[in-house]
Structures are given as C-alpha cells and as structure tokens.
Backbone of each chain as ProteinMPNN parsed JSONL, in Angstrom:
{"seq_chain_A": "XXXXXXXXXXXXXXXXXXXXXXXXXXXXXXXXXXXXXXXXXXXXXXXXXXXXXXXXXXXXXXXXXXXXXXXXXXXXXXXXXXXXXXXXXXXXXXXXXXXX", "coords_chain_A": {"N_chain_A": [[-3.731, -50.0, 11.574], [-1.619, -48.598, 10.325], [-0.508, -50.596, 9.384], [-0.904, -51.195, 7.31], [-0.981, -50.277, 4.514], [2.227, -51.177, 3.57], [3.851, -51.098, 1.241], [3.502, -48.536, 0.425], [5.597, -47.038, 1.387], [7.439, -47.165, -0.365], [10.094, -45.073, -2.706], [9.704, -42.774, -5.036], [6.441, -42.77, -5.236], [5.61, -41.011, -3.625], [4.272, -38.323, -4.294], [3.335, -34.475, -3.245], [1.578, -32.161, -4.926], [1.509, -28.937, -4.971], [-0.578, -26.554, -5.237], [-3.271, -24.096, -6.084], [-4.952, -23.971, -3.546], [-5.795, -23.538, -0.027], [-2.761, -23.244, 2.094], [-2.736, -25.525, 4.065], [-4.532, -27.585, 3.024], [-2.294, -28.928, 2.229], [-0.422, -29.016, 3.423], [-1.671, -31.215, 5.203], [-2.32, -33.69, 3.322], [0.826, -34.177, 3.01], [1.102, -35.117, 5.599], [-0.678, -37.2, 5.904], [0.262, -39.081, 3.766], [2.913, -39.796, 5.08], [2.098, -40.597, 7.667], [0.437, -42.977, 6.843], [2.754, -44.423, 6.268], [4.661, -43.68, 3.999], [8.004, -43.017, 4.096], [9.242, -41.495, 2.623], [8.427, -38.31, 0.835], [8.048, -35.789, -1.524], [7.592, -32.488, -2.285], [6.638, -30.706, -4.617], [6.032, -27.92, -6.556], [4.821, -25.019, -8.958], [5.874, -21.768, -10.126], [4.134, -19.015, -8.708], [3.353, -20.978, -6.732], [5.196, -21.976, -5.227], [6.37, -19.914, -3.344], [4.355, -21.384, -0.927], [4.752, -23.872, -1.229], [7.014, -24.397, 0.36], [6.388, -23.17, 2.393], [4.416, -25.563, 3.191], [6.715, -27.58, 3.635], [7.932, -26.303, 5.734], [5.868, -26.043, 7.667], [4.93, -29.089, 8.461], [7.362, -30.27, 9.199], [7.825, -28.498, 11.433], [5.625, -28.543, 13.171], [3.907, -31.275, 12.501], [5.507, -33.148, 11.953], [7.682, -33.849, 13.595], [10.2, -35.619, 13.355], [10.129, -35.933, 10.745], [12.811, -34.417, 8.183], [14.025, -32.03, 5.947], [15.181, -33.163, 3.424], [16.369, -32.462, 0.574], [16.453, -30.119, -1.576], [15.297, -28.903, -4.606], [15.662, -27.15, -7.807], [14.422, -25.538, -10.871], [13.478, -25.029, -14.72], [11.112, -24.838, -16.199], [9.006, -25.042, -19.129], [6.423, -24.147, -20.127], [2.912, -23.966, -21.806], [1.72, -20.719, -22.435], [-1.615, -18.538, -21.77], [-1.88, -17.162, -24.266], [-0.93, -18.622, -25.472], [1.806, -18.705, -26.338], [4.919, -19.967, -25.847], [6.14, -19.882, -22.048], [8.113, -19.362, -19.767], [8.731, -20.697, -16.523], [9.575, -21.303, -13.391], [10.299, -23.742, -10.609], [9.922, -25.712, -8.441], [11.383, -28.981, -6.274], [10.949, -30.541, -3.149], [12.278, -32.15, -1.087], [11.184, -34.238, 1.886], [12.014, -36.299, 4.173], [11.395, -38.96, 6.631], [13.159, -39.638, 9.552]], "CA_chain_A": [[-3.979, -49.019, 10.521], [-0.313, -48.272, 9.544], [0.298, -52.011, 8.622], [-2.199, -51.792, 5.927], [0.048, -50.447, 3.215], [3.447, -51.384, 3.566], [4.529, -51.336, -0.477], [3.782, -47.2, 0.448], [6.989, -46.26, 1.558], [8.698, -46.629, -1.642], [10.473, -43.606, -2.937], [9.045, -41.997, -5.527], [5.433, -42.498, -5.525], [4.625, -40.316, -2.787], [4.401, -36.55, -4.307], [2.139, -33.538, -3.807], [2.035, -31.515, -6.176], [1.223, -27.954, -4.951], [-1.04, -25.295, -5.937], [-3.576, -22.9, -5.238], [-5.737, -24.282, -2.23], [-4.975, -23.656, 0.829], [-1.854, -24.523, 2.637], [-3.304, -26.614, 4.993], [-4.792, -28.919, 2.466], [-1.287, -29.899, 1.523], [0.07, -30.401, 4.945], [-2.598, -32.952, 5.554], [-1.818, -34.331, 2.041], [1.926, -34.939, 2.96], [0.832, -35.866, 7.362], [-1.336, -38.397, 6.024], [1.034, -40.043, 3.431], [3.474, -40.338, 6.024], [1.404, -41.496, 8.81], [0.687, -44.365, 5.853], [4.165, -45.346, 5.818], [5.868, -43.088, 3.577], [9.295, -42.945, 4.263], [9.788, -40.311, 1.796], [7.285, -37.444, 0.522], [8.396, -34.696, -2.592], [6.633, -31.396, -2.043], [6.601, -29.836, -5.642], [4.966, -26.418, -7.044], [5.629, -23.975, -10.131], [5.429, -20.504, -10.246], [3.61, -18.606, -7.144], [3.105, -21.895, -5.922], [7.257, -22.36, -4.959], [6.313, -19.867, -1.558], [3.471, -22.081, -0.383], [5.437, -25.381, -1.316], [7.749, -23.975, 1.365], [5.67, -23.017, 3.766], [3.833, -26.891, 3.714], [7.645, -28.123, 4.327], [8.07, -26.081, 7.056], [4.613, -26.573, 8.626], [5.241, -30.125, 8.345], [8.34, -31.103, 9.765], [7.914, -28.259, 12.532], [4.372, -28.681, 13.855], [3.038, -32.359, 12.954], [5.833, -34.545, 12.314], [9.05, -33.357, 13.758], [10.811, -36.468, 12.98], [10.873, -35.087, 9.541], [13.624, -33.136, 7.765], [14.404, -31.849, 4.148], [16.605, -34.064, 2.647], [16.824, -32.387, -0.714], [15.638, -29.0, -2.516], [15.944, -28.46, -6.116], [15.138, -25.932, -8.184], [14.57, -25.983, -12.254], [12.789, -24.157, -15.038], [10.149, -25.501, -17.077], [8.413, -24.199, -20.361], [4.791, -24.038, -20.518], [2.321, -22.455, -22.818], [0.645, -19.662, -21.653], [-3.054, -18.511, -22.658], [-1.855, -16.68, -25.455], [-0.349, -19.848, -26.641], [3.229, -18.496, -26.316], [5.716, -20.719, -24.423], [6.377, -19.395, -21.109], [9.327, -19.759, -18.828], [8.25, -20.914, -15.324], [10.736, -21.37, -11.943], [9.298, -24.774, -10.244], [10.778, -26.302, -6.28], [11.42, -29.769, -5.575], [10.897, -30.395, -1.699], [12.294, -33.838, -0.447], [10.703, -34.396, 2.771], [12.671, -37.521, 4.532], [11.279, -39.246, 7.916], [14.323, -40.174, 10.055]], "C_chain_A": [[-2.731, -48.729, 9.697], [0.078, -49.343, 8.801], [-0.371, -52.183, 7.478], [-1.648, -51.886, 4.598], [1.275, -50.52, 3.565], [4.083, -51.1, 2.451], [4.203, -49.303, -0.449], [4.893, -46.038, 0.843], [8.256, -46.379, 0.69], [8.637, -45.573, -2.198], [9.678, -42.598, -3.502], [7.366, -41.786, -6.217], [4.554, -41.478, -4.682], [5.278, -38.905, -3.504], [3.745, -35.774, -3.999], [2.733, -32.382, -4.324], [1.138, -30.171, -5.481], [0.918, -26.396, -5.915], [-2.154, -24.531, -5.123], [-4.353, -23.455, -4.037], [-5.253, -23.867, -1.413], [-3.75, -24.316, 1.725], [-1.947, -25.519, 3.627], [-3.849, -28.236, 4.328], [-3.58, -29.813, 1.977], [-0.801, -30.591, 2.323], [-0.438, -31.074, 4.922], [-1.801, -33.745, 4.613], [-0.42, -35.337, 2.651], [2.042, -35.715, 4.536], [-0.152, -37.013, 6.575], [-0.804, -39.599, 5.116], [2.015, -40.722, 3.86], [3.208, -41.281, 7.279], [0.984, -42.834, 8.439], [1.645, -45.186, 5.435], [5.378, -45.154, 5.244], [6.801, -42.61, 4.264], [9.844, -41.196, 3.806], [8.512, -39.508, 1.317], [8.196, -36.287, -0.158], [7.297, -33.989, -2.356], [7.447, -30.894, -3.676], [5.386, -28.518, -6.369], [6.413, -25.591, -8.184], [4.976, -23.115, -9.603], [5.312, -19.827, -8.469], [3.364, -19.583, -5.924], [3.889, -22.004, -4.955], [6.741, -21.638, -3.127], [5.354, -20.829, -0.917], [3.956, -23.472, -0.178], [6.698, -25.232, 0.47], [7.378, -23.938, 2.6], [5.075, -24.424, 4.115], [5.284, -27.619, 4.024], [7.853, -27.913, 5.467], [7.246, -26.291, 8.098], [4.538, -28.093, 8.87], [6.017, -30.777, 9.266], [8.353, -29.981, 11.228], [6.837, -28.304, 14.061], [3.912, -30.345, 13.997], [4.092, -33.782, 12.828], [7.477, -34.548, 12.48], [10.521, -34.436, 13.642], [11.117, -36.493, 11.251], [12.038, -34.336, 9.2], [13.55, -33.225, 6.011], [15.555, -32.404, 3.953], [17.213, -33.278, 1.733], [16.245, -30.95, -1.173], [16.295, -29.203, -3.937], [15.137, -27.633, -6.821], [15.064, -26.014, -9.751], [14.011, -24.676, -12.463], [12.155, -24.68, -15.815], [9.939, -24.486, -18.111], [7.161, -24.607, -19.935], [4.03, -23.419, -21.284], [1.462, -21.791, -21.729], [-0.448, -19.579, -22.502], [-2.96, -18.3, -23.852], [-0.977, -18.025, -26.452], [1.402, -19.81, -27.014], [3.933, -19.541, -25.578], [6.208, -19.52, -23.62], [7.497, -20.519, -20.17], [8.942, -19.937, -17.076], [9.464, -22.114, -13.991], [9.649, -23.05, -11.084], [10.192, -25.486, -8.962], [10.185, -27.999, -6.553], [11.897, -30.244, -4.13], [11.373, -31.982, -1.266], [12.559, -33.988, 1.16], [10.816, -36.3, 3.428], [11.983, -37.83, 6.245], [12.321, -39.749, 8.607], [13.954, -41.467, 10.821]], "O_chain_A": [[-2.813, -48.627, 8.473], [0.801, -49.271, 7.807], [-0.391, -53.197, 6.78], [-1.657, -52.819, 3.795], [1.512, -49.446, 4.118], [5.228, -50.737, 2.721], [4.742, -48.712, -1.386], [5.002, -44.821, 0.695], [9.422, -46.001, 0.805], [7.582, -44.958, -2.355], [9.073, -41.735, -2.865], [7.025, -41.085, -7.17], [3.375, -41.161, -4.834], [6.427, -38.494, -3.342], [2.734, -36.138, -4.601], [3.833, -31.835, -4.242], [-0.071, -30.402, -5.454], [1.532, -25.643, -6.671], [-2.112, -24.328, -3.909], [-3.82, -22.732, -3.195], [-4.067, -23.61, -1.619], [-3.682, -25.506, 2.032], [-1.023, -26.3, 3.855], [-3.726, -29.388, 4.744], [-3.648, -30.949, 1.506], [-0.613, -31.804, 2.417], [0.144, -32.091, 4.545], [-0.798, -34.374, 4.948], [-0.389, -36.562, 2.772], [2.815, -36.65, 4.745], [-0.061, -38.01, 7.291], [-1.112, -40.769, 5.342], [2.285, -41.858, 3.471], [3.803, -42.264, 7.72], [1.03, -43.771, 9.237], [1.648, -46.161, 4.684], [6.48, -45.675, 5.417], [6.533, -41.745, 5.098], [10.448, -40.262, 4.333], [7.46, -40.137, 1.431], [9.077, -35.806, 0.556], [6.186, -34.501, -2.214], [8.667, -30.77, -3.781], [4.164, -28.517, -6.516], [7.637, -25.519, -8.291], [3.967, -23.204, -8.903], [6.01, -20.024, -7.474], [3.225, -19.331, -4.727], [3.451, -22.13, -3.811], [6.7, -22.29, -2.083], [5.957, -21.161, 0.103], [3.669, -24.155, 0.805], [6.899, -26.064, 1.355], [7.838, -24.469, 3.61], [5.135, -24.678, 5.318], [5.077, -28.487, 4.872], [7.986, -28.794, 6.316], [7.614, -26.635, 9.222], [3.801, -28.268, 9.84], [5.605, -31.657, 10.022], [8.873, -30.502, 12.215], [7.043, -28.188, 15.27], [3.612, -30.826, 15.09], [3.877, -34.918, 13.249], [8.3, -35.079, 11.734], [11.669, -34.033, 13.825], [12.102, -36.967, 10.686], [12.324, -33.479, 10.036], [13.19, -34.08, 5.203], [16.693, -32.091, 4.303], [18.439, -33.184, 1.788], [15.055, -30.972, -0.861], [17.434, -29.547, -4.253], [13.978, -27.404, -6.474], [15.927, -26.829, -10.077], [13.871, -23.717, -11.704], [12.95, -25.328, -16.496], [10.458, -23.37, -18.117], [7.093, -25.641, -19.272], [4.333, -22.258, -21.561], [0.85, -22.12, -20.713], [-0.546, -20.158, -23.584], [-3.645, -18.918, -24.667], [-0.623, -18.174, -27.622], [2.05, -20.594, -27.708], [3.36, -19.967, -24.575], [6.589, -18.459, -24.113], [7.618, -21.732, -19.999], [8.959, -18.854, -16.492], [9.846, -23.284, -13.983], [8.426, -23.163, -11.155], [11.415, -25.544, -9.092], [9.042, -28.302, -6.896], [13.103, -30.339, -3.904], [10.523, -32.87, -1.197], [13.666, -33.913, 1.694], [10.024, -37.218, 3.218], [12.094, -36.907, 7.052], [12.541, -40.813, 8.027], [14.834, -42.133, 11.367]]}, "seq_chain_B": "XXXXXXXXXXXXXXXXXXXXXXXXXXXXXXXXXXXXXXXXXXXXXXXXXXXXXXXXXXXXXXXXXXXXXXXXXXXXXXXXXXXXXXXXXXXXXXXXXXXX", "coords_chain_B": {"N_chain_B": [[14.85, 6.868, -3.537], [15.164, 5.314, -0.795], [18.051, 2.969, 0.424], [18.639, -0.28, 1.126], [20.72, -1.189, 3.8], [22.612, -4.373, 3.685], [23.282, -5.931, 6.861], [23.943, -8.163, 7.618], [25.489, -11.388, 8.232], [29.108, -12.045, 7.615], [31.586, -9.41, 6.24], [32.643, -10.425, 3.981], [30.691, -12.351, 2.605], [28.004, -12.46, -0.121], [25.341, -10.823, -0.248], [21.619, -10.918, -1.819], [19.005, -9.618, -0.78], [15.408, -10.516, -1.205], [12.745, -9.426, -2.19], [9.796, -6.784, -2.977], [10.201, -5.869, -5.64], [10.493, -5.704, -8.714], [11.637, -9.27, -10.206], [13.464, -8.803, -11.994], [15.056, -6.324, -11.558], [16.649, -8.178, -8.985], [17.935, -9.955, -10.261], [19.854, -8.392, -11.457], [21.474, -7.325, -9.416], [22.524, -9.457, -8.455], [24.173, -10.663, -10.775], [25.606, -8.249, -10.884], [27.373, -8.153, -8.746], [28.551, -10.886, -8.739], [30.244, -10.06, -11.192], [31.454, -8.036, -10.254], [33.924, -10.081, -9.091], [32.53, -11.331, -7.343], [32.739, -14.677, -5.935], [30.415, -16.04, -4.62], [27.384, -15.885, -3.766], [24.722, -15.255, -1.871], [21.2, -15.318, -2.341], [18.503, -14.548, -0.892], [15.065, -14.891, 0.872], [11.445, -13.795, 2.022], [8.39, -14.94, 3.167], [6.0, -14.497, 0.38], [7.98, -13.585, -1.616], [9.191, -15.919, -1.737], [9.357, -17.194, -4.068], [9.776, -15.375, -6.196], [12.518, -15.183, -5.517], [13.407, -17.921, -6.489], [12.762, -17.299, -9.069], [15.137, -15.499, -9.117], [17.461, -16.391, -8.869], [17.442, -19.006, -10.852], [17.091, -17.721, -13.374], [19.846, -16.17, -13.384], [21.193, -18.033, -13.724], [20.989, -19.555, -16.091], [20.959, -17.546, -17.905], [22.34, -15.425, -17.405], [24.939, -15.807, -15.797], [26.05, -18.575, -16.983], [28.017, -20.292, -15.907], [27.526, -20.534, -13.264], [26.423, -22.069, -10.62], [23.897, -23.618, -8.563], [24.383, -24.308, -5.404], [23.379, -24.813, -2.434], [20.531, -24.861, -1.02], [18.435, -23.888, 1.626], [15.778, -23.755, 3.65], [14.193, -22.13, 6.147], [12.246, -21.457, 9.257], [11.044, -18.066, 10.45], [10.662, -16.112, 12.967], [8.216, -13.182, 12.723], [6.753, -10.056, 13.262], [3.69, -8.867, 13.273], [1.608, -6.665, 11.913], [-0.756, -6.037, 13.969], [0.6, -6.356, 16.029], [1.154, -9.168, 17.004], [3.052, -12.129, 17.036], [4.041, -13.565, 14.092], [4.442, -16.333, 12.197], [7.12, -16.992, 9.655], [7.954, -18.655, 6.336], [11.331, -18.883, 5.385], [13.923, -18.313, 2.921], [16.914, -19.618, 1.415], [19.273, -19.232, -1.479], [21.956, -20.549, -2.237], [24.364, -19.479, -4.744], [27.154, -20.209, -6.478], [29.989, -19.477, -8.467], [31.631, -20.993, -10.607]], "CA_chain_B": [[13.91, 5.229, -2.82], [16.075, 4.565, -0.085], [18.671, 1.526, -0.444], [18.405, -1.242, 1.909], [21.95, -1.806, 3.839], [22.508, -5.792, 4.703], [24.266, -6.36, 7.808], [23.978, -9.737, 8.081], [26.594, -11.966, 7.759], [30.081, -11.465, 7.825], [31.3, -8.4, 5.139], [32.91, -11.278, 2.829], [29.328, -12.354, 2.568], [27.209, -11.295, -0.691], [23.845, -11.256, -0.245], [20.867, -10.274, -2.318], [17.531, -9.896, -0.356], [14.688, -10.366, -2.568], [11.826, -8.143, -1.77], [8.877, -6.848, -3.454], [10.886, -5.024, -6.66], [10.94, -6.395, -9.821], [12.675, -10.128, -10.143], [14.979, -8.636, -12.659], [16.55, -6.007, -10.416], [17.445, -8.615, -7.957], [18.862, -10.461, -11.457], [20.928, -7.462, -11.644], [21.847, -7.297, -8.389], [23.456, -10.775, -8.776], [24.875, -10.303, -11.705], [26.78, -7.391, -10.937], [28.107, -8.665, -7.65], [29.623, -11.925, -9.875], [30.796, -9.987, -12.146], [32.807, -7.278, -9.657], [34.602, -10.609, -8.381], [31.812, -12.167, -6.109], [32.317, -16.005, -6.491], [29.224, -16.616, -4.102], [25.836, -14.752, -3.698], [23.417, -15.716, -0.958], [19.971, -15.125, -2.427], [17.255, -14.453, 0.465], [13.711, -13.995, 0.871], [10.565, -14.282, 3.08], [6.933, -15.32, 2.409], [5.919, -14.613, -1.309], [8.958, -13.491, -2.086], [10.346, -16.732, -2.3], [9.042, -17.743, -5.185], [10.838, -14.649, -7.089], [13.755, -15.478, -5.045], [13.823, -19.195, -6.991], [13.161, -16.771, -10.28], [16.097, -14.854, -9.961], [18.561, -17.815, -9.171], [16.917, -19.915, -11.975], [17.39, -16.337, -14.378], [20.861, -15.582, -13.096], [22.348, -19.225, -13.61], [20.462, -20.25, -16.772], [20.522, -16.402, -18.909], [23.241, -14.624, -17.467], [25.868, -16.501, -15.843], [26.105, -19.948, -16.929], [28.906, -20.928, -15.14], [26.87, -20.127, -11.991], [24.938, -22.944, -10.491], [23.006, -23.662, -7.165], [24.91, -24.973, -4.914], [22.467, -25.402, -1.415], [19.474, -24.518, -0.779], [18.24, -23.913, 3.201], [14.681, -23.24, 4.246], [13.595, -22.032, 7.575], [10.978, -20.493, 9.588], [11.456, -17.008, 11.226], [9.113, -15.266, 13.834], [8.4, -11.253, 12.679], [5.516, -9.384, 14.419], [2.574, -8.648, 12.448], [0.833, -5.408, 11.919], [-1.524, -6.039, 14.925], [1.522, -6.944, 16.95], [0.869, -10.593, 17.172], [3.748, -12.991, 16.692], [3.584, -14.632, 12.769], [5.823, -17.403, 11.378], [7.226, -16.743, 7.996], [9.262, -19.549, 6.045], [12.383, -18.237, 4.366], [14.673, -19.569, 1.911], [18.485, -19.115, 1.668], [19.51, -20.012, -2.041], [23.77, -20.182, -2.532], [24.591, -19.368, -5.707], [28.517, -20.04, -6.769], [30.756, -19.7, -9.483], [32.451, -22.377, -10.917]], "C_chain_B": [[15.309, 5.112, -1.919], [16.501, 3.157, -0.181], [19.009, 0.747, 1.13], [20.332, -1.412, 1.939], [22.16, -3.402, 4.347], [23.823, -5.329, 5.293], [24.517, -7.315, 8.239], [25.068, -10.259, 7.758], [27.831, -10.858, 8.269], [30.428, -10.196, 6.571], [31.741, -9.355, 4.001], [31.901, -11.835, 2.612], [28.577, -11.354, 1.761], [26.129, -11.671, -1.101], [22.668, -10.609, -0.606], [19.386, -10.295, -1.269], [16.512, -9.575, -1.198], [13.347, -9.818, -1.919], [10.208, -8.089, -2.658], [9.34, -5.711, -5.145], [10.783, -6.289, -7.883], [11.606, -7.377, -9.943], [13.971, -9.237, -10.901], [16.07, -7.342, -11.838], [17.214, -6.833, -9.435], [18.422, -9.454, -9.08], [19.953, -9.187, -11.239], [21.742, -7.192, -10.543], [23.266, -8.567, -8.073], [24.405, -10.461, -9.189], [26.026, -9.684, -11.8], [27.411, -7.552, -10.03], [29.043, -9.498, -8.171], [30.605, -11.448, -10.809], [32.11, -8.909, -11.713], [33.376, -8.34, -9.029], [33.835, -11.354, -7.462], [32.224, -13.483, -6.379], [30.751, -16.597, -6.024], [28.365, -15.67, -3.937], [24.967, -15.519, -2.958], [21.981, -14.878, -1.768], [18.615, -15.442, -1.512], [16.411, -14.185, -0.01], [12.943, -14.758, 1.849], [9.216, -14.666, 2.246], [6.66, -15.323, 1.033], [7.188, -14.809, -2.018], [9.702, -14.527, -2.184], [10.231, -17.554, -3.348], [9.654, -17.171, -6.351], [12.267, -14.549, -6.797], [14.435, -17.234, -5.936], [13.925, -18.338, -8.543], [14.388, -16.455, -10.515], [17.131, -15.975, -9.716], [18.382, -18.285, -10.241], [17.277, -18.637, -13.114], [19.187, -16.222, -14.313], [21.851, -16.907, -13.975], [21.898, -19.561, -15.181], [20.598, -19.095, -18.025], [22.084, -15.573, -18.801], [24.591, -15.234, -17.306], [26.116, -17.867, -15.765], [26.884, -20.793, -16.55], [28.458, -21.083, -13.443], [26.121, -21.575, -11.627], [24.696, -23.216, -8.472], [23.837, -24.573, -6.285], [24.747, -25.485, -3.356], [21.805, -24.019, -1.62], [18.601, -24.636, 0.739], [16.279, -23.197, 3.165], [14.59, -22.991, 6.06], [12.289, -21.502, 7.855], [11.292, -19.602, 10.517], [9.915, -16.355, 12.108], [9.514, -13.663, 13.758], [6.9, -11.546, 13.474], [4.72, -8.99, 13.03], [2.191, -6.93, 12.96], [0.185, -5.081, 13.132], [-0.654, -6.287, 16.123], [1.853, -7.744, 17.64], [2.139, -11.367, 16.726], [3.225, -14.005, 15.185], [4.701, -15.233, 12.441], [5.55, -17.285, 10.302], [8.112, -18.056, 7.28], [9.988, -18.244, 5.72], [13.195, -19.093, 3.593], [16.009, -18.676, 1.522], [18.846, -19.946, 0.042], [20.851, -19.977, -2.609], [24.088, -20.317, -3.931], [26.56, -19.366, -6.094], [28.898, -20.308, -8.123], [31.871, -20.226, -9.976], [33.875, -22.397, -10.973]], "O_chain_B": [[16.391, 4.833, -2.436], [15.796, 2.261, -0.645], [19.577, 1.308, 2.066], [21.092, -1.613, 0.992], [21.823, -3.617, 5.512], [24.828, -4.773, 4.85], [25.265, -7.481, 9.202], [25.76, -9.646, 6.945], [27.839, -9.76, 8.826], [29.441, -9.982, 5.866], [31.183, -9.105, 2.933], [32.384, -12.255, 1.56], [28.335, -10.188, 2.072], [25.833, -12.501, -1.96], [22.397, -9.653, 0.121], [18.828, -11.391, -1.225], [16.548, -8.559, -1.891], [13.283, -10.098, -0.722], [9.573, -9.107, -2.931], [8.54, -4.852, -5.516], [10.994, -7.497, -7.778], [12.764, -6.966, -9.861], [15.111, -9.076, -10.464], [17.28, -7.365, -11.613], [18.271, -6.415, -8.961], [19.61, -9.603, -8.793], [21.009, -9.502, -10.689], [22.863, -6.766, -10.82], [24.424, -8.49, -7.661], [25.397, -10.055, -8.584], [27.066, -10.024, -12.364], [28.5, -7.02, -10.244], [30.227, -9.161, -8.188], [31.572, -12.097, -11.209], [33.2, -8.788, -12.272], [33.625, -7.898, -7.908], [34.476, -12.089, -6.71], [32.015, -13.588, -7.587], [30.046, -17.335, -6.712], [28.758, -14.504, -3.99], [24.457, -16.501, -3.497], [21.948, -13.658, -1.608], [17.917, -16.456, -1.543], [16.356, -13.489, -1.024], [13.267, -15.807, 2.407], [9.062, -14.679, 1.025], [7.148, -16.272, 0.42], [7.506, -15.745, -2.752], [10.836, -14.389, -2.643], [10.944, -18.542, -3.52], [10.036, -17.836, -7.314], [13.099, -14.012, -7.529], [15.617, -17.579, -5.946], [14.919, -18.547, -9.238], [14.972, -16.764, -11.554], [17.616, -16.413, -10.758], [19.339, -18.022, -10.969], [18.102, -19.125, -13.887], [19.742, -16.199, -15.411], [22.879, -16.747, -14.633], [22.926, -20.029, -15.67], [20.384, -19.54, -19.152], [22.784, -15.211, -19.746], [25.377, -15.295, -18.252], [26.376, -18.403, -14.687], [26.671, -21.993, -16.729], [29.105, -21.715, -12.608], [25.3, -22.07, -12.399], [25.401, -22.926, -7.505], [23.871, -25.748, -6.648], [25.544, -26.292, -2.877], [22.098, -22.893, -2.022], [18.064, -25.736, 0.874], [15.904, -22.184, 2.574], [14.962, -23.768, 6.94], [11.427, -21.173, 7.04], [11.833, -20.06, 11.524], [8.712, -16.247, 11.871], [10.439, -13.038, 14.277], [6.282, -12.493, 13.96], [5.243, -8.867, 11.922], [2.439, -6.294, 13.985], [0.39, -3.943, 13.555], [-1.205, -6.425, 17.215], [2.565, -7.613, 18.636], [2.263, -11.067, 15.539], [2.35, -14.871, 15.169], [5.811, -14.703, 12.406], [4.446, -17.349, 9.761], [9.094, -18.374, 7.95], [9.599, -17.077, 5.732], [13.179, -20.324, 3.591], [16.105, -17.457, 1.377], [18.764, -21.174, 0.08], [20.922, -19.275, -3.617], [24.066, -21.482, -4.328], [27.138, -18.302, -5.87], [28.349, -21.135, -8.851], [33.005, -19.833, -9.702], [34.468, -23.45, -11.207]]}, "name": "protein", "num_of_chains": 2, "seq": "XXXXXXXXXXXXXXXXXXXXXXXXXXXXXXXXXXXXXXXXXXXXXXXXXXXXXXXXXXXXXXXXXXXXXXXXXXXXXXXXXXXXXXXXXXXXXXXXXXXXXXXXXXXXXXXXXXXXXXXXXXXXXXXXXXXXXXXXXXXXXXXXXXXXXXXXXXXXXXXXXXXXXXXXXXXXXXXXXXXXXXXXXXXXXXXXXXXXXXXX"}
C-alpha cells in the first residue's frame, strides 16, 4: 500500500490548507498524506483558522505519528477583500510538518 | 480590571500573554516594552488566542516597529483542568519577537 506512490514525498505538494471543519478532519488529512509517503506536509490557515492549524500540528506529531516534528513555522500577512469589498488585512501560519 | 503579573521566566524576560482583550492592547503592550529598551518580547498564548497572538506579532513588526522581526516560533501542548475538572490539552504558541 505505501509503495504505490512513491513520486508523493516530494516537498511541496503535500499542503492542507486549514479551515473551518473540524480539527480532526485535518489530522486525518495530514496522517494519511504521510502514511502515503510524504516526507514533508505544510499545515497552513488564515485568520481564526491560525489556532486550529496549531492544534492539527500538535495532534499530529503527538498522538498519531510521533516520528514527526515541526521543522518550520512562519507567519505573514495577506490582503483579502472583505464582503464589503474593502481590502482586508489578514495574519495567516505556515506549519512545516517534517517526518524524521 | 485587575493586571495580570507574569512570573514566568527569568525577570530579563519580556513577555506579553495574549488573552481575550483586544489584539491591539497586546500591540501596545509590545510596543511599549521595545520602546522602554526591550530588544526581545516573548509573545504567548493558548487555544484561540493564538491566532490574535500571530495578529499582534504580524501588527507590531509590520505597523509599528519595523525593525522588529520574528525571530522563532515554538508550539506546544500544555495540560490545564477544565471546568468539570477533567484534564484538557491546549496547544500554545511562543512567538520571539527581536529588535534588530
């Protein structure tokens, strides 16, 4: 089952991109791209997302795949429009989630 | 409103805990630490709060002091007690702010 994709543990195609669902659906998300091979896995979220992005790192590397660690955080700020059509200023987490 | 004393750390150690207050008081909080002489500022928080804990870093470094920039970023997970008096895991996030 693991040998299936091999060409999946290059760098930067594995991301999830966090938002509102629950945090459970993300863990899976990033336990099952790993268990596929990835090497590497980016946990990213804007806004309210940023605590939840956090919490699927930590649930991650301390519960299902402790051979994990965070390689990397980073932190930015994006623009976006908001409803009213204004640009809005929005805080956004990059999570780099390394298998040893 | 009573004022939260940190004791953490050593006293050369200056550290904002970010809470449920307004991002921009913990901006100010920063701010004015850097500006009486701080070079470094630990920016803390727990559960939600760490999503306005990436605001005010991302605010502080990008609006106020632009010589400021991020210089690590630490996640963990802490065990508090819950309301019901059940053991809950919280992430947290530690974000070092220094001046150049």
């Amino acid at each position: 089952m693991a040998e299936e994709k091999e060409t999946k543990g290059n760098a930067q195609d594995n991301v999830v991109f966090v938002g509102k669902k629950g945090t459970m659906a993300y863990v899976l998300a990033v336990v099952t791209q790993m268990n596929q091979g990835a090497k590497e896995v980016v946990v990213k979220a804007r806004g309210k997302a940023i605590s939840r992005a956090v919490d699927v790192a930590e649930i991650v590397r301390h519960k299902f795949i402790t051979e994990a660690e965070i390689a990397e955080i980073k932190t930015s700020t994006e623009e976006v429009t908001a409803e009213d059509g204004k640009p809005l200023k929005v805080s956004a987490i990059e999570i780099k989630l390394v298998k040893k």
